[in-house]
C-alpha positions as CSV (number, residue, x, y, z in Angstrom):
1,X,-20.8,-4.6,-6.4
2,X,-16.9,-4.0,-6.2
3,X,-15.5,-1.0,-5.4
4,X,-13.6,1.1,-8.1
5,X,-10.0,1.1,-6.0
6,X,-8.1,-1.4,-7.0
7,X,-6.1,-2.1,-4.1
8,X,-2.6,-4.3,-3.4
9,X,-1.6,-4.9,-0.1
10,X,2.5,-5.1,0.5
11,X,4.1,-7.1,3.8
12,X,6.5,-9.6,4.5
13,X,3.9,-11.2,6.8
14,X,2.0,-13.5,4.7
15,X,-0.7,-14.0,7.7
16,X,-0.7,-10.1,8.1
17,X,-0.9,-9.3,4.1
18,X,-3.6,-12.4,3.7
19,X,-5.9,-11.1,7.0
20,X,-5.9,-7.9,6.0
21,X,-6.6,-8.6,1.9
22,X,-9.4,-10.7,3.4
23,X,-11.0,-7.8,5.2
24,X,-11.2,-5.6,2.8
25,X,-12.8,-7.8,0.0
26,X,-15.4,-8.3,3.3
27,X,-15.5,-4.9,2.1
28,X,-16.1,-5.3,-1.5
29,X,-12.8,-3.6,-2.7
30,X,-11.0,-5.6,-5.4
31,X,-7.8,-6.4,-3.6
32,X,-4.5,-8.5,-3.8
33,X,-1.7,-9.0,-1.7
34,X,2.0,-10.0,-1.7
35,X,5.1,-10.4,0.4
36,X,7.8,-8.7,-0.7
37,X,9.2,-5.2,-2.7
38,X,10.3,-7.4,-5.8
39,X,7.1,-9.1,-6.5
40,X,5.0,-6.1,-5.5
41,X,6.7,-4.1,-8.4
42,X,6.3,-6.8,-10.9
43,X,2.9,-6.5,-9.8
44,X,2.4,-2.6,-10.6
45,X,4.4,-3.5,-13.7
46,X,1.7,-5.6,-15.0
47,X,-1.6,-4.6,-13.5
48,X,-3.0,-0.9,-12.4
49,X,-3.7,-0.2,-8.9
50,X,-4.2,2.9,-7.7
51,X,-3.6,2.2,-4.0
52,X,-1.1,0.2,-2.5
53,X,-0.5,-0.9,1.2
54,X,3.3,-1.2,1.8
55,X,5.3,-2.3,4.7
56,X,8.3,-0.5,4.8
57,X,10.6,-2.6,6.9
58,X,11.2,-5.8,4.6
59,X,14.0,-8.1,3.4
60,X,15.6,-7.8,0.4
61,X,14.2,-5.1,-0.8
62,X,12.7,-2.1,1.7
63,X,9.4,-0.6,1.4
64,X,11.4,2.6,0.4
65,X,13.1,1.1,-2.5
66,X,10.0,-0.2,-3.3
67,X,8.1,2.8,-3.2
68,X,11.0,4.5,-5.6
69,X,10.3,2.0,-8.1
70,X,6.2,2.3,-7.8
71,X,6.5,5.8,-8.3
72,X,8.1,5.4,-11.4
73,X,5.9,2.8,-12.8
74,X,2.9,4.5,-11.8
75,X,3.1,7.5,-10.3
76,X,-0.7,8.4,-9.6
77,X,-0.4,5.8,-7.1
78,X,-1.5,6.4,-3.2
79,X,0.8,4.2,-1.1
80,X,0.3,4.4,2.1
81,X,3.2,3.0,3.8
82,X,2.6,0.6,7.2
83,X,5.0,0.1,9.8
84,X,5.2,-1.9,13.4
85,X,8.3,0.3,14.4
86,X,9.3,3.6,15.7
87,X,11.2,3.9,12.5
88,X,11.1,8.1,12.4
89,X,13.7,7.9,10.1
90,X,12.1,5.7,7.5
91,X,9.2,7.1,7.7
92,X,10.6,10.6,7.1
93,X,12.2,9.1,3.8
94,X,8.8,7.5,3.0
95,X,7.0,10.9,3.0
96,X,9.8,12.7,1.0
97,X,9.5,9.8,-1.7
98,X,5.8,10.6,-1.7
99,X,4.1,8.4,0.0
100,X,0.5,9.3,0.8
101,X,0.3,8.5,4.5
102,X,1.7,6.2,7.4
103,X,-0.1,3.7,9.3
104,X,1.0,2.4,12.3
105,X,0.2,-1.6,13.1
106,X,-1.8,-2.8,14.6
107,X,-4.4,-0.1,13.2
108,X,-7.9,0.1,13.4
109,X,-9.8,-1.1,9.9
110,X,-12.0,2.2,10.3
111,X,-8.9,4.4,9.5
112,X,-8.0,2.2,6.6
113,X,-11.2,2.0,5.4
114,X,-11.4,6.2,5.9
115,X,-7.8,6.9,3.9
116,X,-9.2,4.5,1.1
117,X,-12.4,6.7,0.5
118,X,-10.5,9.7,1.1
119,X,-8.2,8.7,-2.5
120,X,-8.7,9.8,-5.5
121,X,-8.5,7.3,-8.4
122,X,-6.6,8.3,-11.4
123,X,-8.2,10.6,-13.6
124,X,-10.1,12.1,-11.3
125,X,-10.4,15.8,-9.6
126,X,-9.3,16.2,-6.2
């Protein structure tokens, strides 16, 4: 039985975005991924999900810009933005545009599965 997060997964990586969308349907979480800022907001635009993996250093447009627009599509959102780099900067800006958390890659699937549980879906207390 599925999960109740609905979860989409956000990185200009396709290997990256596919691996890790594949490990957490191993997980039964209902999960999609794609690989870039425009076509993850055209995603929230058409579809709810209430937790979103995002990369913020991406071409085009940013993981910041695309946390603005998600934000005000769906605010109840938990993005939890992902990041390779030492980017203190961008991940300052990430935090004051309301992203949940930060992961730092590679990160152990244990943490991710831990911040998943740990959000609320929309609706709910807590």
């Amino acid at each position: 039985m599925a999960k109740e997060h609905r979860i989409l997964i956000v990185d200009d990586n396709k290997d990256f975005a596919d691996v890790f969308c594949d490990i957490l349907k191993a997980n039964d979480y209902m999960v999609e991924s794609c690989y870039g800022g425009a076509e993850a907001i055209e995603k929230m635009k058409k579809g709810a999900f209430n937790i979103m993996f995002l990369d913020i250093r991406m071409p085009e447009i940013d993981g910041i810009q695309t946390l603005k627009e998600v934000m005000r599509i769906q605010p109840d959102t938990t993005v939890i933005m992902m990041t390779g780099y030492s980017v203190d900067e961008l991940v300052h800006k990430a935090l004051e545009e309301r992203a949940s958390d930060i992961i730092y890659k590679p990160f152990e699937i244990d943490k991710v599965l831990s911040l998943i549980q740990g959000s609320r879906l929309p609706g709910t207390a807590g």
